[in-house]
PLY file of the C-alpha trace (Angstrom):
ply
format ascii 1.0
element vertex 468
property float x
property float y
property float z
element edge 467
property int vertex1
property int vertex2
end_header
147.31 77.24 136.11
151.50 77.59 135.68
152.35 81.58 135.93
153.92 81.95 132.64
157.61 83.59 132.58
158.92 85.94 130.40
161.70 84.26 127.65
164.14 86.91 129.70
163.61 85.49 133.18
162.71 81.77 132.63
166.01 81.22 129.96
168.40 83.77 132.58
172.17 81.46 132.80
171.99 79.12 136.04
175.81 78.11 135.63
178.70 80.32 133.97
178.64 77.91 131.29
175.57 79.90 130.07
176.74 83.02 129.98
177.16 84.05 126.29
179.58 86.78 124.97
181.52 87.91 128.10
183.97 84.86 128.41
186.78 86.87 130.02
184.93 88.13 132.33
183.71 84.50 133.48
186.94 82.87 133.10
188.89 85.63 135.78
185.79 85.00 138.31
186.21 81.22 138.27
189.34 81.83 138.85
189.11 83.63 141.70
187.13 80.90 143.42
189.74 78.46 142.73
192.97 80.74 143.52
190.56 81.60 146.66
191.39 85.47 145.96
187.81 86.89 145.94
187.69 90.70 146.20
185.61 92.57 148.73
184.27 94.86 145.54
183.28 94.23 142.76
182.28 96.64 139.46
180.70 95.26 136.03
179.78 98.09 133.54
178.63 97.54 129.87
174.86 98.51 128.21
171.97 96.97 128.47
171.20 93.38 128.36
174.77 92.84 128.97
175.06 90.65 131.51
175.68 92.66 134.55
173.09 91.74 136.85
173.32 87.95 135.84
177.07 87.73 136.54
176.66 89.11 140.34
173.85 87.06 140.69
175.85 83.76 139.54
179.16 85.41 141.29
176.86 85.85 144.63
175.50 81.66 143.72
178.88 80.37 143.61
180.35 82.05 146.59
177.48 80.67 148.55
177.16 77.45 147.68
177.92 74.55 149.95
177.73 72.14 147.16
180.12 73.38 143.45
181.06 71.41 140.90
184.58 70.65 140.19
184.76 73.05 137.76
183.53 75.78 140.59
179.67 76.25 138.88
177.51 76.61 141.49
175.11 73.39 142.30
171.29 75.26 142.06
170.22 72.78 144.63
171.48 73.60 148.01
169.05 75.67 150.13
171.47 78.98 149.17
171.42 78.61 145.39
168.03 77.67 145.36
166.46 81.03 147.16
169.33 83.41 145.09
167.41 81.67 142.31
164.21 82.68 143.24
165.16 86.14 144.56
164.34 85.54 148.88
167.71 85.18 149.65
168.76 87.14 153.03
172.20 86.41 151.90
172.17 88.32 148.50
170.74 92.29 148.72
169.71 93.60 145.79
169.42 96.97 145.95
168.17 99.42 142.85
170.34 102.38 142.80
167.59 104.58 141.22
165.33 104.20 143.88
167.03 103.76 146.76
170.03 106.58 145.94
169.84 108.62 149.38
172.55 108.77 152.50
169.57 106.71 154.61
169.65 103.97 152.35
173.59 103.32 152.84
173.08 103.94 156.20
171.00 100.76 156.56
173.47 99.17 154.96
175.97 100.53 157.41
174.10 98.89 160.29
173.13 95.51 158.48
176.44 94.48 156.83
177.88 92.86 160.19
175.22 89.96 160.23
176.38 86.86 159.95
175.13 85.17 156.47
172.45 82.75 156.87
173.11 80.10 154.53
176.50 80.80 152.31
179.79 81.95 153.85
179.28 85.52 152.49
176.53 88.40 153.02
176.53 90.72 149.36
174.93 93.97 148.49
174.43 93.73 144.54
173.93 97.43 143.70
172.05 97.99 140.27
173.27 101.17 138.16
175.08 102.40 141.19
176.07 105.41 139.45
172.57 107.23 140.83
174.05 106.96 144.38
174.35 110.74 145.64
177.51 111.99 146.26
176.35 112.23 149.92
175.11 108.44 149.78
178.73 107.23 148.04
180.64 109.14 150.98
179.05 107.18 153.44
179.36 103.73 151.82
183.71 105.08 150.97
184.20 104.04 154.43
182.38 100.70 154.42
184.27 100.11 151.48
187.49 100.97 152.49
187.44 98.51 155.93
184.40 95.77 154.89
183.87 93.22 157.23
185.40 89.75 156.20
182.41 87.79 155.19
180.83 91.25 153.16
181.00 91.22 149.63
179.98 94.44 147.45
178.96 93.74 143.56
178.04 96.93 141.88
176.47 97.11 137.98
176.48 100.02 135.80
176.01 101.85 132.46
177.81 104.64 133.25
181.15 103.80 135.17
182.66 107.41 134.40
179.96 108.66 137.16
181.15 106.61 139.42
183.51 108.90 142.03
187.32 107.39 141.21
187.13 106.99 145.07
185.15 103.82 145.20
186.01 103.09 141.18
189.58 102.53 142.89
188.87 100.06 145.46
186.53 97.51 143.36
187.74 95.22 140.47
186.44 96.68 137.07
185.60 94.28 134.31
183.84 96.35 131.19
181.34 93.84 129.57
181.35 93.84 125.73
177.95 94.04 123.64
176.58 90.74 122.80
177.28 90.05 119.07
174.42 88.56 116.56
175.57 85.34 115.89
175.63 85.17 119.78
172.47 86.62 120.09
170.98 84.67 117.31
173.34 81.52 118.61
171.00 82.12 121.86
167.38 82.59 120.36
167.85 79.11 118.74
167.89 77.59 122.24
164.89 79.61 123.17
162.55 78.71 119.90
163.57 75.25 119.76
163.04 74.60 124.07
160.07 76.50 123.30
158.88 74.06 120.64
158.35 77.30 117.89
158.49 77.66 114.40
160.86 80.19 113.69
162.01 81.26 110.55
165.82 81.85 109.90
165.30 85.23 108.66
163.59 86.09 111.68
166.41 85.78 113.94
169.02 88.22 112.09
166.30 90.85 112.00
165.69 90.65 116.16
169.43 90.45 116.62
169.91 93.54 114.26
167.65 95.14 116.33
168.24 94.66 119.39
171.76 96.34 118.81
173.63 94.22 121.08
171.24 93.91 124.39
170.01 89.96 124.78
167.56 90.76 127.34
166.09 93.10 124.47
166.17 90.30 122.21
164.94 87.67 123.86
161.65 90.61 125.16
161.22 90.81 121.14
161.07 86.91 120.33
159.04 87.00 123.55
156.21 89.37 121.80
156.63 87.94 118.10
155.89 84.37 119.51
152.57 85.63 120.95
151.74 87.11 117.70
152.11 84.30 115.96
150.32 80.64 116.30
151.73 79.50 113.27
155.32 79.43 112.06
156.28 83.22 112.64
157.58 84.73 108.95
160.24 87.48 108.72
157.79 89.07 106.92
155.28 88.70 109.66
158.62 89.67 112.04
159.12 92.50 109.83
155.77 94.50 109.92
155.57 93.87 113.83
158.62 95.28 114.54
158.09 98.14 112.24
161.16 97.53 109.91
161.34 96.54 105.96
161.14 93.30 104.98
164.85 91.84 103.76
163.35 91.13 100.14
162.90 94.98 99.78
166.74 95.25 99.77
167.38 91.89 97.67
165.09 93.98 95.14
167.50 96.95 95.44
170.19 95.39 94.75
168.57 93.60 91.45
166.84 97.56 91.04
170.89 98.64 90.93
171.79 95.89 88.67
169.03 97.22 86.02
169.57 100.72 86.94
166.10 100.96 87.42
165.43 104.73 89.14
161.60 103.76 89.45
162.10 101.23 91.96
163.11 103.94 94.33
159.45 105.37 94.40
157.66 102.31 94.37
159.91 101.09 97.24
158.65 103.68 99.49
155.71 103.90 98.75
154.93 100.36 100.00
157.63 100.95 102.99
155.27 104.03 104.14
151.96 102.03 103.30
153.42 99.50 105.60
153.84 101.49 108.38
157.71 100.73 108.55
159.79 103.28 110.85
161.85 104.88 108.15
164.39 105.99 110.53
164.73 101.72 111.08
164.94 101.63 107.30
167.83 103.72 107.21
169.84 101.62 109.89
168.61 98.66 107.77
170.42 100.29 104.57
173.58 100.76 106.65
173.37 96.98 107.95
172.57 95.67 104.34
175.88 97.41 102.84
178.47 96.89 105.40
177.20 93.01 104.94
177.16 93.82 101.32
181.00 95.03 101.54
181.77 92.07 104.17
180.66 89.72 101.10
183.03 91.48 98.63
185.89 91.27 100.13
185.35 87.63 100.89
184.83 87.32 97.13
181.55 86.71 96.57
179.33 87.49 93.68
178.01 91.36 94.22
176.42 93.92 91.66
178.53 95.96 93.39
182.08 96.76 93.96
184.13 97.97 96.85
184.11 101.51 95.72
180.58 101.55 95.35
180.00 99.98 98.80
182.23 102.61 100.36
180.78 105.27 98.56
177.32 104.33 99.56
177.93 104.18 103.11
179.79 106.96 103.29
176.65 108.89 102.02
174.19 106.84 104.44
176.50 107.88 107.22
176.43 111.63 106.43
172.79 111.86 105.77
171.63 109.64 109.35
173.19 112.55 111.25
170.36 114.74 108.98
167.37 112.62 109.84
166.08 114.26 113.13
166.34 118.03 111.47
164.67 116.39 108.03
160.83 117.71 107.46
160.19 114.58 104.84
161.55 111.23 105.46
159.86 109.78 102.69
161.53 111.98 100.28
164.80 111.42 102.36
164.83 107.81 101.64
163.77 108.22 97.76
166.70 110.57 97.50
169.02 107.85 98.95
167.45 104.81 96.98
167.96 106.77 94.11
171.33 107.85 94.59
172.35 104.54 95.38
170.87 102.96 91.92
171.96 105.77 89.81
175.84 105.14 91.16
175.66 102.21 88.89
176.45 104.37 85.73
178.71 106.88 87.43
182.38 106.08 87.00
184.27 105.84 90.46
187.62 106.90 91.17
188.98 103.43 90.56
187.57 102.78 87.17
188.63 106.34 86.12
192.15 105.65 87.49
191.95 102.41 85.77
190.55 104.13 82.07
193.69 106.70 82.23
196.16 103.82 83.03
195.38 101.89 80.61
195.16 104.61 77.93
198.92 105.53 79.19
199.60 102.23 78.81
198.73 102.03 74.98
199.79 105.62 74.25
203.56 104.35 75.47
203.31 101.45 72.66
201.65 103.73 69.98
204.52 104.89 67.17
205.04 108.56 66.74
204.38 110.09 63.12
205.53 113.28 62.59
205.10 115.48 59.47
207.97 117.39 58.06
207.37 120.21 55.74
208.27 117.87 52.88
205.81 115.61 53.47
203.09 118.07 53.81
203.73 119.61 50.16
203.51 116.12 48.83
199.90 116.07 49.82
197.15 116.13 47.20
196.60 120.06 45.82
194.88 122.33 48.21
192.44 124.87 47.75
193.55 128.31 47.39
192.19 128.63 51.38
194.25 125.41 52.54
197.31 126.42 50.35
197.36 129.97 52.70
196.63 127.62 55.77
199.63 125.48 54.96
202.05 128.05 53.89
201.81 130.02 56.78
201.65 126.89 59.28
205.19 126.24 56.97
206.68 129.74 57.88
206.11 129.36 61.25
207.59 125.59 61.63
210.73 127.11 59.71
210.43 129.37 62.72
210.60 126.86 65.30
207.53 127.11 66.88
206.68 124.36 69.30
202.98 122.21 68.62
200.10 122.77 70.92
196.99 121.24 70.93
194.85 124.25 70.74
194.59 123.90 66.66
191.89 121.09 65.89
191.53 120.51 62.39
188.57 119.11 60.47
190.49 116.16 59.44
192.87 114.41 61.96
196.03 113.36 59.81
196.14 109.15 59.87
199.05 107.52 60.50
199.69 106.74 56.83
199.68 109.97 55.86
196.52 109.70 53.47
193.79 112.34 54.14
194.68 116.16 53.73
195.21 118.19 56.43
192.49 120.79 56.43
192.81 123.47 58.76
189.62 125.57 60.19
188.46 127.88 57.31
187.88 131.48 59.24
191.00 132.55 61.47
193.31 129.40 60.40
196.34 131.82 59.37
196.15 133.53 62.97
195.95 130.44 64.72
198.42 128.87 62.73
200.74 131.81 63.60
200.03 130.73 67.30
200.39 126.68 67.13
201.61 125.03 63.69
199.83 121.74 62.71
198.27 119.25 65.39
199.83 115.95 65.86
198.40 112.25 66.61
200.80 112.17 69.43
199.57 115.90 70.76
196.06 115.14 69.83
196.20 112.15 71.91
197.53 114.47 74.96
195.42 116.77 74.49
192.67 113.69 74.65
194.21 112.53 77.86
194.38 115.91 79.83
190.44 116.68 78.27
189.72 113.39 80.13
191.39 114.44 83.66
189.91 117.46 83.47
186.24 115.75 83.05
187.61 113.09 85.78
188.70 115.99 88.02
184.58 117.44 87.56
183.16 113.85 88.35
185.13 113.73 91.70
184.31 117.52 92.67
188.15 118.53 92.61
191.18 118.60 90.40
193.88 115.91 89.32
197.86 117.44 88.78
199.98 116.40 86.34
203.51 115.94 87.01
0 1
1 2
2 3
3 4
4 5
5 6
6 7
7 8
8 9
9 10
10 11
11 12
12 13
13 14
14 15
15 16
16 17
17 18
18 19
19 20
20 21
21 22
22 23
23 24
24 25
25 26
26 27
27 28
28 29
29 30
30 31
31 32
32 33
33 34
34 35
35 36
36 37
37 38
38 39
39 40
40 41
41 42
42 43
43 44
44 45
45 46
46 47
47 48
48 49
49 50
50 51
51 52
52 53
53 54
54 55
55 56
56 57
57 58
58 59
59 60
60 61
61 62
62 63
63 64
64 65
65 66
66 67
67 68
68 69
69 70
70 71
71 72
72 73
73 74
74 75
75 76
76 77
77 78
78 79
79 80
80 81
81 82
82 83
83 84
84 85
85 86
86 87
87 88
88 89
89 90
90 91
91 92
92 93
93 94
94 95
95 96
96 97
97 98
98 99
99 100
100 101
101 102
102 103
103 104
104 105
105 106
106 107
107 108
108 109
109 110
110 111
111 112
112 113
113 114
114 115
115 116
116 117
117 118
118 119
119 120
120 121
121 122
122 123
123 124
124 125
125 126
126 127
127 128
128 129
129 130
130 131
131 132
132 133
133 134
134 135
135 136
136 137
137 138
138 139
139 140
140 141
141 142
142 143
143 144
144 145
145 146
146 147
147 148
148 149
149 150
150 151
151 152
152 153
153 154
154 155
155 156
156 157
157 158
158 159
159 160
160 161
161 162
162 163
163 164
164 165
165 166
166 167
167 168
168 169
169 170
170 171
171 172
172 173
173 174
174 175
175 176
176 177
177 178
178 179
179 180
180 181
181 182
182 183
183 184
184 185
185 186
186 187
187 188
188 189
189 190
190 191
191 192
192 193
193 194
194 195
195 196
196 197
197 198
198 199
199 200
200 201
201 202
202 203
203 204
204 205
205 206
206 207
207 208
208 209
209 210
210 211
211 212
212 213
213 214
214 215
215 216
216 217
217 218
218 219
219 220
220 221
221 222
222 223
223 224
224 225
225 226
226 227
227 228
228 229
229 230
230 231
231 232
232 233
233 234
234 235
235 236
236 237
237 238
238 239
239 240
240 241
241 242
242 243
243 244
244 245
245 246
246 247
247 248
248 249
249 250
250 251
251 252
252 253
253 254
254 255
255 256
256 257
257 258
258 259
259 260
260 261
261 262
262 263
263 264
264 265
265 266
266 267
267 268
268 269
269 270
270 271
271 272
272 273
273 274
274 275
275 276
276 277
277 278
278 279
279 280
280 281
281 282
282 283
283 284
284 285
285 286
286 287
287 288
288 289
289 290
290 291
291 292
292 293
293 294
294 295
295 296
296 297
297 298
298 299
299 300
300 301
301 302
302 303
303 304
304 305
305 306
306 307
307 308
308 309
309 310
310 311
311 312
312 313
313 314
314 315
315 316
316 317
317 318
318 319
319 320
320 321
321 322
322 323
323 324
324 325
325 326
326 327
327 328
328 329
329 330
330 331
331 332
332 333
333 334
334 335
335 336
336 337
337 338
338 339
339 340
340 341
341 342
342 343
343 344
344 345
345 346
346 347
347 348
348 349
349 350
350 351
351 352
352 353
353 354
354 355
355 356
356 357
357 358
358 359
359 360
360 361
361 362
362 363
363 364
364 365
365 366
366 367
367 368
368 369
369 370
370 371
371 372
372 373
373 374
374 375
375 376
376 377
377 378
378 379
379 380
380 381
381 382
382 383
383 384
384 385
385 386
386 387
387 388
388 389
389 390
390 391
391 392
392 393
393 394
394 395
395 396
396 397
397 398
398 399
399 400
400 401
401 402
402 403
403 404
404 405
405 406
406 407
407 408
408 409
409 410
410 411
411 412
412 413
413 414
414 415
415 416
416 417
417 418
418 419
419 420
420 421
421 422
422 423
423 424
424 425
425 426
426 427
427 428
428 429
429 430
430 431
431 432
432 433
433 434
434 435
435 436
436 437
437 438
438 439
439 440
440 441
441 442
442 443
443 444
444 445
445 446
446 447
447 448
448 449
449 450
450 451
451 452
452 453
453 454
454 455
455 456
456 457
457 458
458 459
459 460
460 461
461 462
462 463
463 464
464 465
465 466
466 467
């Protein structure tokens, strides 16, 4: 019976031509090998599932073999490539820098690195997270490194590179590896399914690749467990509720729950996300992935119920409240509050629709004719009663006067501009207020409509608006 392989170790890149997502990096080494200017030290840093070990592996393979390819790749079937491949070559140390961390350890080194290779024209130590060396362990190996034998090679692999003493950073060549993106990590899953002769659905690959946040090896050890979960064609919503995460049609439902301003939806929503036994801290990562997509989509112009305020807006509030989550007592209730905030921003007027409201009411306030009532006119209006006639004569006196028009006097009936409907003015207090402010205006009632509006714009947006 065949030993199965994990998807991890039986797909791992053979050639450079495998290697996904860290193409500079595999470009300078082949170079090297041409240009025959191979470094005795060499340091590759990035997270996990980078690449890090598989690039000195494959570095170690093509140095070694007796047999590469024009193009430098290393052969995988001369006696050298072949035993790197399987992990018993005497050529290649691996060495794990967790376990084997301690002065004694580069000691051995020390003593062993003067052996002449068996196979391949180099002997290499590949050090794995190197940063766990002592400080006692790195000041023995400073020397080694300093004066290394001709046919020695040193790879060391990292996470953390800024633990690394700058004495032995300084005398390797660095190359940072990048985070594998999703469409490489999905790019790479395809191979997998389809070599693999699964049924995979589409859906399923954007939800490992979200997931596994930019580590392949993690991706490929989560397509690895989903296939053995699944005999039949493996679902996102079968993906979904093994992983622990919300199915994607929960947030193509928000989205339509947004459109219909439907507040209900929240509640329901997580109600069947907790019944589900979803990690709600996921489903809040999954929220932050939906909307920057969501955003990505309208600035390219496609269809949204949204707009890009209210993508912004949203995750700038998802932002803020994921650095609550650990202190929060009730998830649940966490994740209601942010559904519902999220479908009630549908009514609420953002800064760029306000901005836009008060532009275009400037904009028809400049074309609007000004009327303005002369004492004259006002005594040709239809006869008052004997409480408008006091209203209007003292409002008279004190336009004689020269008093300026504010809009603090509203009357019952705004004057038209025609000039056809009476002016009344309020019927308790009119002749005091008139002696403050004479008659209100269409043109000062419409300012004083415009600055009631910024002030109710400067309460939506929690601050105040100037006017110049």
């Amino acid at each position: 019976m065949k030993t199965y392989q994990a998807i991890a170790r039986a797909f791992r890149p053979q050639r450079f031509s495998q290697v996904i997502g860290q193409e500079h990096v595999v470009s300078t080494l082949l170079n090297a090998i041409a240009l025959n200017r191979v470094s005795h030290a060499y340091l590759f840093s990035g997270g996990r599932g980078s690449g890090k070990t598989t690039l000195g592996r494959l570095f170690a393979k093509a140095l070694n073999c007796s047999n590469r390819s024009t193009d430098f790749e290393p052969c995988n079937l001369c006696p050298s490539c072949k035993e790197i491949t399987t992990g018993i070559s005497l050529d290649l140390i691996e060495i794990d820098g967790a376990s084997s961390r301690g002065i004694d350890d580069i000691r051995q080194i020390n003593e062993t690195i003067g052996y002449i290779p068996t196979h391949g024209s180099y002997k290499i130590y590949l050090i794995d997270e190197v940063h766990m060396l002592t400080k006692e362990a790195f000041n023995a190996l400073l020397k080694t490194l300093e004066e290394p034998p001709p046919k020695a090679k040193f790879f060391f692999a990292t996470t953390e590179p800024h633990k690394i003493p700058d004495t032995i950073k300084s005398r390797c060549q660095h190359f940072p590896l990048k985070r594998i993106s999703e469409q490489n990590i999905i790019k790479k899953l395809k191979i997998v399914a389809k070599e693999l002769g699964n049924s995979v659905e589409e859906a399923v690959f954007d939800l490992i690749a979200q997931r596994a946040e930019g580590s392949l090896r993690d991706a490929e050890g989560l397509l690895d467990q989903l296939l053995s979960s699944s005999e039949e064609i493996l679902t996102s919503e079968k993906a979904a509720l093994f992983l622990g995460i919300a199915p994607g049609s929960i947030f193509d439902a928000l989205d339509k729950a947004f459109a219909g301003d439907s507040l209900v939806f929240a509640f329901e929503a997580v109600q069947n996300i907790t019944e589900s036994g979803c990690d709600l801290t996921a489903v809040f990562e999954q929220l932050l992935q939906h909307f920057r997509k969501t955003l990505q989509k309208i600035l390219s112009k496609e269809k949204s119920p949204y707009t890009d305020c209210h993508a912004l807006i949203i995750l700038e509030y998802l932002l803020k409240i994921q650095g609550e989550l650990k202190n929060t007592i009730s998830l649940p209730l966490k994740l209601e509050a942010a559904l519902l905030f999220i479908i009630r921003l549908h009514k609420k007027l953002t800064l760029e629709q306000i901005v836009e409201r008060l532009e275009l009411l400037e904009e028809k306030l400049l074309k609007a004719p000004a009327y303005i009532i002369t004492p004259e006119q006002l005594l040709q209006q239809p006869p008052p009663t004997q409480l408008e006639s006091e209203s209007k004569i003292e409002a008279l006196i004190e336009m004689k006067q020269g008093a300026s028009p504010v809009d603090a006097l509203l009357p019952k009936k705004t004057v038209n501009s025609k000039l056809k409907d009476p002016l009344v003015i309020s019927q308790k207090a009119s002749i005091d207020l008139a002696k403050k402010a004479p008659l209100l205006l269409p043109k000062t009632y419409e300012k004083h409509r415009i600055e009631t509006l910024l002030q109710f714009a400067a309460i939506e947006l929690e601050g105040t608006i100037k006017r110049h």
